[in-house]
C-alpha positions as CSV (number, residue, x, y, z in Angstrom):
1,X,100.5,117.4,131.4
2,X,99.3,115.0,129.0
3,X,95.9,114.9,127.3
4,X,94.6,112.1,125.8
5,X,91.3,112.2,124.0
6,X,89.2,108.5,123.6
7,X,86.6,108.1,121.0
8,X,83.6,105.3,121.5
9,X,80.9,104.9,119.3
10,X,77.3,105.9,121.2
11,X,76.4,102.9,121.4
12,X,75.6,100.3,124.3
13,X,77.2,97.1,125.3
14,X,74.1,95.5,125.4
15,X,71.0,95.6,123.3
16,X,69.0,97.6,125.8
17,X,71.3,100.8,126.1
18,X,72.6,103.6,123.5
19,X,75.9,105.3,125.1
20,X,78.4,104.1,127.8
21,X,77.6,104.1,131.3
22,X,78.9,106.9,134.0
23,X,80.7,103.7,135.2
24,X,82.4,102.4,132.0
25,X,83.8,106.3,131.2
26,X,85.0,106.3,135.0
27,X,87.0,102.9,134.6
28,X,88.1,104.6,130.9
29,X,89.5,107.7,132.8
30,X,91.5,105.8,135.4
31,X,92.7,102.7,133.3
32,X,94.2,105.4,130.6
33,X,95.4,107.5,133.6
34,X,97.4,104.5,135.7
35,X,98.8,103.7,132.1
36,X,100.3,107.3,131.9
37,X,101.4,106.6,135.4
38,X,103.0,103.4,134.8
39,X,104.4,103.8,132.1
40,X,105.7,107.6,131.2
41,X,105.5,108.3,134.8
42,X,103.0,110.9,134.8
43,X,101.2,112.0,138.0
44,X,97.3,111.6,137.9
45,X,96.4,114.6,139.0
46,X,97.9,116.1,135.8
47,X,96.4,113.6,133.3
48,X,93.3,114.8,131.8
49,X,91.2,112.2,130.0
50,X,88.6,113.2,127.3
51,X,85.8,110.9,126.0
52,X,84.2,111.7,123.0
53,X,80.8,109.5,122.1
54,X,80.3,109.5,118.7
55,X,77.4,108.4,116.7
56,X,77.1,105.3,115.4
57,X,76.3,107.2,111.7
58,X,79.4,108.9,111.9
59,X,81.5,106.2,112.4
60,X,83.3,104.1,109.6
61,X,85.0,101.0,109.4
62,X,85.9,99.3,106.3
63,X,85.1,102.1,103.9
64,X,81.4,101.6,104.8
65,X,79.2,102.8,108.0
66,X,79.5,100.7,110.9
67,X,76.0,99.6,110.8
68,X,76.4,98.5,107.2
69,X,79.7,97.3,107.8
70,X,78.7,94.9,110.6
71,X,76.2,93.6,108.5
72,X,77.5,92.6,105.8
73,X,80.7,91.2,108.9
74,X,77.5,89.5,109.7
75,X,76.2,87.7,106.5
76,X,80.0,86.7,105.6
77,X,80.1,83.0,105.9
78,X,82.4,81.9,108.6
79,X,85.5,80.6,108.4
């Protein structure tokens, strides 16, 4: 029975929303559960998918905040 925890940040994917849609954690929970499928064989209905929305604050990247990360990803000059 595996269980396989995912971590987002609580954040939108556009401007105009803070956390993941009912829809985007639906298609998370079945594309991580057809991959146990497919690929360990593991039955769905014994696949239990847990997604954990974390808060943007408590999320690093970098050795910095993700907000201060990405702007200073931002202000790099490109390449």
């Amino acid at each position: 029975m595996p269980i396989v925890t995912v971590q987002v940040t609580r954040e939108g994917t556009t401007p105009d929303r803070t956390s993941v849609t009912a829809e985007e954690k639906a298609a998370i929970i079945k594309g991580v559960s057809e991959v146990l499928l497919n690929v360990l064989n593991k039955p769905l209905d014994s696949t239990f998918v847990v997604i954990e929305e974390v808060e943007l604050d408590n999320w690093g990247w970098g050795g910095l905040p993700v907000p201060e990360f990405r702007k200073l990803r931002a202000m790099a000059p490109k390449s």
